[in-house]
C-alpha positions as CSV (number, residue, x, y, z in Angstrom):
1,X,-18.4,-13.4,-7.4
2,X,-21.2,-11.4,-8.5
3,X,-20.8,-7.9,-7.9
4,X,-23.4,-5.0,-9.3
5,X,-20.9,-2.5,-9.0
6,X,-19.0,0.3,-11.9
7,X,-15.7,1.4,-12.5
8,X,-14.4,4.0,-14.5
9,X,-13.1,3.3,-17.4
10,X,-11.0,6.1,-19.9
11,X,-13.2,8.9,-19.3
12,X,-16.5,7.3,-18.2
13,X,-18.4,5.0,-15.7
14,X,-19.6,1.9,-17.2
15,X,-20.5,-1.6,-15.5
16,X,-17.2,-3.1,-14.0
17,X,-17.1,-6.4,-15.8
18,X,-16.5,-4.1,-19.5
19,X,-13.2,-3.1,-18.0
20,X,-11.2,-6.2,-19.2
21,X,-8.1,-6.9,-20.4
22,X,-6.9,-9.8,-22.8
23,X,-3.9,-12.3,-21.5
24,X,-2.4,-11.1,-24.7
25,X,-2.1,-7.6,-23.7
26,X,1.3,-6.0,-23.3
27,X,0.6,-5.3,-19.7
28,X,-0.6,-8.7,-19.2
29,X,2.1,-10.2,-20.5
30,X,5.0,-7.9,-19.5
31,X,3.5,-6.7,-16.3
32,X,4.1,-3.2,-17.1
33,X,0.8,-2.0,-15.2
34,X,1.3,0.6,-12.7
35,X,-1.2,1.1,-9.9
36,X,-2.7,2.8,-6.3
37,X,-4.7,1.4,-3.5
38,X,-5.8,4.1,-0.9
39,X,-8.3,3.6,1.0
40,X,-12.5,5.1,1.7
41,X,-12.7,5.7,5.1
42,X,-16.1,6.6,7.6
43,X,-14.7,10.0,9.0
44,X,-16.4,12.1,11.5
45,X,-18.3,14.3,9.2
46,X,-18.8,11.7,6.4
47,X,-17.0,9.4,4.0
48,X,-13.8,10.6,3.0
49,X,-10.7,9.5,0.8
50,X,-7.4,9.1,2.6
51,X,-4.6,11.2,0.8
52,X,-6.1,11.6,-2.6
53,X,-3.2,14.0,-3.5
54,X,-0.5,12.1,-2.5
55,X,-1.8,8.9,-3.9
56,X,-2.5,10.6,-7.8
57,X,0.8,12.1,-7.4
58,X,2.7,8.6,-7.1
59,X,0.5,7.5,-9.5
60,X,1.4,9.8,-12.0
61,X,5.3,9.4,-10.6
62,X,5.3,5.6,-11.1
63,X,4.0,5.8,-14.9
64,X,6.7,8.4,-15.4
65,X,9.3,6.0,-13.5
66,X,8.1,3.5,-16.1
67,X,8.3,5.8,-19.1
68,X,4.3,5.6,-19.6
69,X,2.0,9.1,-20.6
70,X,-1.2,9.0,-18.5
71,X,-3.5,10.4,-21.0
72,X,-5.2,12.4,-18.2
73,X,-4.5,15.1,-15.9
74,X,-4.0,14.5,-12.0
75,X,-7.4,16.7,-11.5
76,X,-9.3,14.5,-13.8
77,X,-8.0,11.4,-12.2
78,X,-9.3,13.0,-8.9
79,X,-12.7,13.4,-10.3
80,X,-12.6,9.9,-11.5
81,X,-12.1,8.3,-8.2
82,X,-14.5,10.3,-6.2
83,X,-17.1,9.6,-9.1
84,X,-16.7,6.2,-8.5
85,X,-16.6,5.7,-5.2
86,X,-20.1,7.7,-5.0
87,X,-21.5,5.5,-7.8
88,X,-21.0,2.2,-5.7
89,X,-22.0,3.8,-2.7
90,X,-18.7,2.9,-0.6
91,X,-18.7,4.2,3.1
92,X,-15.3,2.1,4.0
93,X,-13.4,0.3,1.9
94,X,-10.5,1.2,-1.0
95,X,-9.6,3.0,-4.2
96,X,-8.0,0.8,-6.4
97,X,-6.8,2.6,-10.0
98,X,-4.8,1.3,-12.6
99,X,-2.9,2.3,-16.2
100,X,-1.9,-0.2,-18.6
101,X,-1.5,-0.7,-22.2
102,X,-3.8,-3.2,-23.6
103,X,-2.5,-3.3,-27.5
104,X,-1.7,-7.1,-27.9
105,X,1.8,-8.3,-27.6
106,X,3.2,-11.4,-29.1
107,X,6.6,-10.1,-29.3
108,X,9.2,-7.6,-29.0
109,X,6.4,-4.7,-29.4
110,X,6.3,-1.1,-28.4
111,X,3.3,-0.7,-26.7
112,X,1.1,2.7,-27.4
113,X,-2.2,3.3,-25.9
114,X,-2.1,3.7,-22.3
115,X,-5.2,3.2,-20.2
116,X,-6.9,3.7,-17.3
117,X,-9.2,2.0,-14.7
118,X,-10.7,2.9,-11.7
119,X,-12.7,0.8,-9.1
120,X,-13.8,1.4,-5.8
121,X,-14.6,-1.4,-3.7
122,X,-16.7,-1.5,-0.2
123,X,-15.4,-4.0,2.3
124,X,-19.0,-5.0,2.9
125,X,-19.5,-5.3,-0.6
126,X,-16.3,-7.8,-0.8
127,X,-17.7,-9.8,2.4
128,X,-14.0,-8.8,4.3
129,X,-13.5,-8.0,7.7
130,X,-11.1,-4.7,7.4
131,X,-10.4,-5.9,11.6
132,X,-8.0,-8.6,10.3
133,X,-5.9,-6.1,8.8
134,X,-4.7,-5.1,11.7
135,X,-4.5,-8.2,14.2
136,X,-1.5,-9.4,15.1
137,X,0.9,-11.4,13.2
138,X,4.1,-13.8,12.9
139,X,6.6,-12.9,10.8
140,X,9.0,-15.1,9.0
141,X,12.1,-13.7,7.4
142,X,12.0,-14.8,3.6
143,X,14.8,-15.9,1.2
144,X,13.3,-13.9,-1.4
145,X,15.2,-10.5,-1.6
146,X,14.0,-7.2,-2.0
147,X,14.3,-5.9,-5.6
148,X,17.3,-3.5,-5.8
149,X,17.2,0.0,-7.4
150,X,19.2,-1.0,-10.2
151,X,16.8,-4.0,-11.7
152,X,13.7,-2.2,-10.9
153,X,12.3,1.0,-10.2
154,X,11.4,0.1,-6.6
155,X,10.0,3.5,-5.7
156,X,7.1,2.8,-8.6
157,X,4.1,0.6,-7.6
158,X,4.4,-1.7,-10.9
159,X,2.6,-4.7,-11.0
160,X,6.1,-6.3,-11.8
161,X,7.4,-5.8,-8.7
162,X,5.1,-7.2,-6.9
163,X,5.7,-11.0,-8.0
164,X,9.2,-10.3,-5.8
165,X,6.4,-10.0,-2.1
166,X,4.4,-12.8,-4.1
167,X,6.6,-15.1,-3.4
168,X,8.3,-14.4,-0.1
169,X,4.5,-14.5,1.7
170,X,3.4,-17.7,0.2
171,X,7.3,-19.3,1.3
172,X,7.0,-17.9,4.8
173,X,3.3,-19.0,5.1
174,X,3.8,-22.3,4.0
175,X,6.5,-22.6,6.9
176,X,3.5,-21.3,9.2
177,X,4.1,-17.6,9.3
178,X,1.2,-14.9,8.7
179,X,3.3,-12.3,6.9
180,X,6.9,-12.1,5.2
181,X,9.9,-9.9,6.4
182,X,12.2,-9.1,3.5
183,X,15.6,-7.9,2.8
184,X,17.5,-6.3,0.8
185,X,20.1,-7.6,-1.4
186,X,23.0,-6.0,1.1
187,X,21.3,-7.9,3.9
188,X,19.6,-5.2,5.4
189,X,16.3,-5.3,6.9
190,X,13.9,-3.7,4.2
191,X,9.8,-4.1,4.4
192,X,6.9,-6.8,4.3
193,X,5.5,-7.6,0.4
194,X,2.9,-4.6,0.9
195,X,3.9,-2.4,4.0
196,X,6.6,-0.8,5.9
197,X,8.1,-1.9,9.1
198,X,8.5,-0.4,12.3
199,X,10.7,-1.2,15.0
200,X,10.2,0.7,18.9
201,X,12.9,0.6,21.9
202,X,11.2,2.4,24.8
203,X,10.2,5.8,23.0
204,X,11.9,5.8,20.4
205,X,11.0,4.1,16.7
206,X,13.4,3.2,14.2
207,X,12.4,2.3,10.5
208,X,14.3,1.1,7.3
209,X,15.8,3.8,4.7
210,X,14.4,4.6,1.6
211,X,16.8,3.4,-0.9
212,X,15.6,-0.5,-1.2
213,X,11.8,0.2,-0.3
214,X,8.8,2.1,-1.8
215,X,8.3,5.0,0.6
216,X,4.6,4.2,1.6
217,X,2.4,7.2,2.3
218,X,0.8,5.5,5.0
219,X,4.6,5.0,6.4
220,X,4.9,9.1,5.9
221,X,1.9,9.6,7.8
222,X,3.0,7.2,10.9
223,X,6.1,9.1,11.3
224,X,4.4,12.6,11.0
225,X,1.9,11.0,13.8
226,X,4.4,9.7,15.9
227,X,6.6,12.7,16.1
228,X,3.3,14.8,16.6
229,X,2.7,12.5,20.1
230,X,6.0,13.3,21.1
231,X,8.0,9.7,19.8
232,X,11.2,10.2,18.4
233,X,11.8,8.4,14.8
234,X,14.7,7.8,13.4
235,X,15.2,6.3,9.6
236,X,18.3,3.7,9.6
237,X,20.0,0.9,8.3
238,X,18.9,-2.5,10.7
239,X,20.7,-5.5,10.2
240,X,18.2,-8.5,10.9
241,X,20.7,-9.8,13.7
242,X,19.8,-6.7,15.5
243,X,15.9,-7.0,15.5
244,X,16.3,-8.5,19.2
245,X,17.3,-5.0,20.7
246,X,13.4,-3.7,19.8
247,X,10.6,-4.2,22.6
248,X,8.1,-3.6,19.8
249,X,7.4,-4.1,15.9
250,X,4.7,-3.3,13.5
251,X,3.8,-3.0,10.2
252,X,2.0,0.0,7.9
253,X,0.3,-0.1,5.0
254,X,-3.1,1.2,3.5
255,X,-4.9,-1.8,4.3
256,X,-3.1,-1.8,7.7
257,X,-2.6,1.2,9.2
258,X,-1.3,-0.4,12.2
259,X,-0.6,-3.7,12.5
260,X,1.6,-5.5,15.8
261,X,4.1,-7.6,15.1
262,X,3.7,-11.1,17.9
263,X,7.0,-12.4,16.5
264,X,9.7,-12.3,14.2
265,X,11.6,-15.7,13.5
266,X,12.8,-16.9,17.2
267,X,11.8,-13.6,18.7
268,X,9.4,-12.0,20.5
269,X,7.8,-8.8,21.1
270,X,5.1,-7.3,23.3
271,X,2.0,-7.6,21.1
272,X,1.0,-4.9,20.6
273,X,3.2,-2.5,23.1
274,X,2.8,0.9,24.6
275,X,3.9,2.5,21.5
276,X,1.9,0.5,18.7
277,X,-1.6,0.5,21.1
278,X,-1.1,4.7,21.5
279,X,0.1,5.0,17.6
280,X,-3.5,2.5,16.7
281,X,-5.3,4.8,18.8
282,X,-4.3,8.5,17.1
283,X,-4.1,6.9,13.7
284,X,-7.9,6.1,14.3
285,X,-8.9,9.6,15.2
286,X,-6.5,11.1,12.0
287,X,-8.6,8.8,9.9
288,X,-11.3,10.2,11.7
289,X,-10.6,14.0,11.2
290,X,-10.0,14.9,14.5
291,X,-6.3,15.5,15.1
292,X,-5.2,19.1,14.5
293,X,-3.0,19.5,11.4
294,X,-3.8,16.4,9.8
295,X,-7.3,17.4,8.2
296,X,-5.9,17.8,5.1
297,X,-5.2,14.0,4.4
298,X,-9.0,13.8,4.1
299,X,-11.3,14.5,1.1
300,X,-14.7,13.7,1.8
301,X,-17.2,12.6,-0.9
């Protein structure tokens, strides 16, 4: 795919295609990249960036997780991003920004140089549909496991960890599923490869801890929502052989806000339920800028 489109790479914008990075690299090889996606969205008094702050901070949090020295500070991170998403012109689409070391590794090396990479992609610009994000789905419950705290640092967005969702969405979608339910390795019910779950009985939602999962922001933000339209939430322990006492489920994420849940396995939900159709509708108009209180997610461009 040709793309005319920048990035910024290690203090400046340059044409997209110069930031590469050899197969030999360390963080090619060891897949010791960390990472954010967040996403550009058309608000009500222009394009804004959904929780910059929150999203540099993890940043910053997973490179520490991972024992790697950003070589820039948070603001000039910040700067970065919204330099780039003006330069490509993106009115609805995502952040994506990366660190990683690029020194070549052929063995047991210590890496050294850490750098960094910012793009900003339009949806237009990529030819997708940002609608499918949040259309319904069936859900298969995967053999795959989710990474536990003591292998991995699961609250990090590494690019390591991400093999583990890899390969529970391409098992479950080869038996004819759209997405992948995981669990944890006590057999509790944990999150999809790239978003939270959410589980509603009449008024009241129930969602997974945070010890086996990575505490999406988007997943913050639902609950703040939620208890701001009056819906009780309460974080638990759900054992999959309970997921038939829930009337409704959905999934969060950056790409999805909001996405129903048809079906998980053998059972069925209403698609999409009182609950997930009012939380689609307010998440829509926070994105937007106009719910009281939750202005500050937004920093416009």
């Amino acid at each position: 795919m040709e793309l005319a489109m920048k990035a910024w790479l290690n203090g400046g914008i340059v044409d997209w295609m110069e930031a590469r990075v050899s197969p030999l690299s360390q963080s090619f090889n060891r897949a010791s990249a960390v990472f954010e996606v967040m996403g550009i969205v058309p608000a009500a008094n222009g394009t804004a960036l959904v929780c910059l702050d929150e999203h540099v901070d993890r940043f910053f949090s997973s490179a520490e997780r991972t024992f790697m020295a950003i070589p820039f500070t948070r603001e000039e991170i910040k700067a970065a991003i919204v330099e780039t998403a003006r330069a490509n012109s993106v009115k609805n689409g995502i952040a994506k920004f990366y660190a990683y070391y690029s020194d070549i590794d052929v063995g047991p090396v210590t890496p050294r140089d850490v750098s960094v990479a910012v793009f900003c992609l339009d949806y237009g610009m990529l030819g997708v549909n940002p609608d499918k994000y949040s259309a319904p789905v069936k859900v298969g419950i995967s053999q795959y496991r989710k990474l536990h705290p003591q292998t991995a640092p699961v609250h990090a967005k590494v690019i390591g960890n991400y093999v583990n969702g890899y390969l529970a969405r391409t098992e479950v979608r080869r038996k004819g599923y759209d997405e992948a339910l995981m669990l944890d390795t006590n057999g509790l019910v944990a999150e999809g490869p790239t978003s939270n779950i959410f589980l509603a009985k009449g008024r009241c939602v129930e969602t997974p801890t945070k010890e086996n999962v990575l505490p999406g922001i988007t997943r913050r933000v639902v609950i703040d929502v939620l208890k701001g339209m009056g819906i009780a939430v309460n974080e638990t322990r759900i054992l999959p052989q309970d997921l038939c006492e829930y009337d409704e489920a959905f999934f969060s994420g950056t790409l999805r806000h909001v996405q129903p849940v048809g079906r998980i396995e053998d059972i069925e939900y209403t698609c999409p339920g009182p609950v997930t159709k009012a939380l689609t509708v307010r998440m829509h108009e926070v994105y937007e800028g106009r719910v009281a209180g939750f202005e500050g997610l937004l920093t416009y461009l």
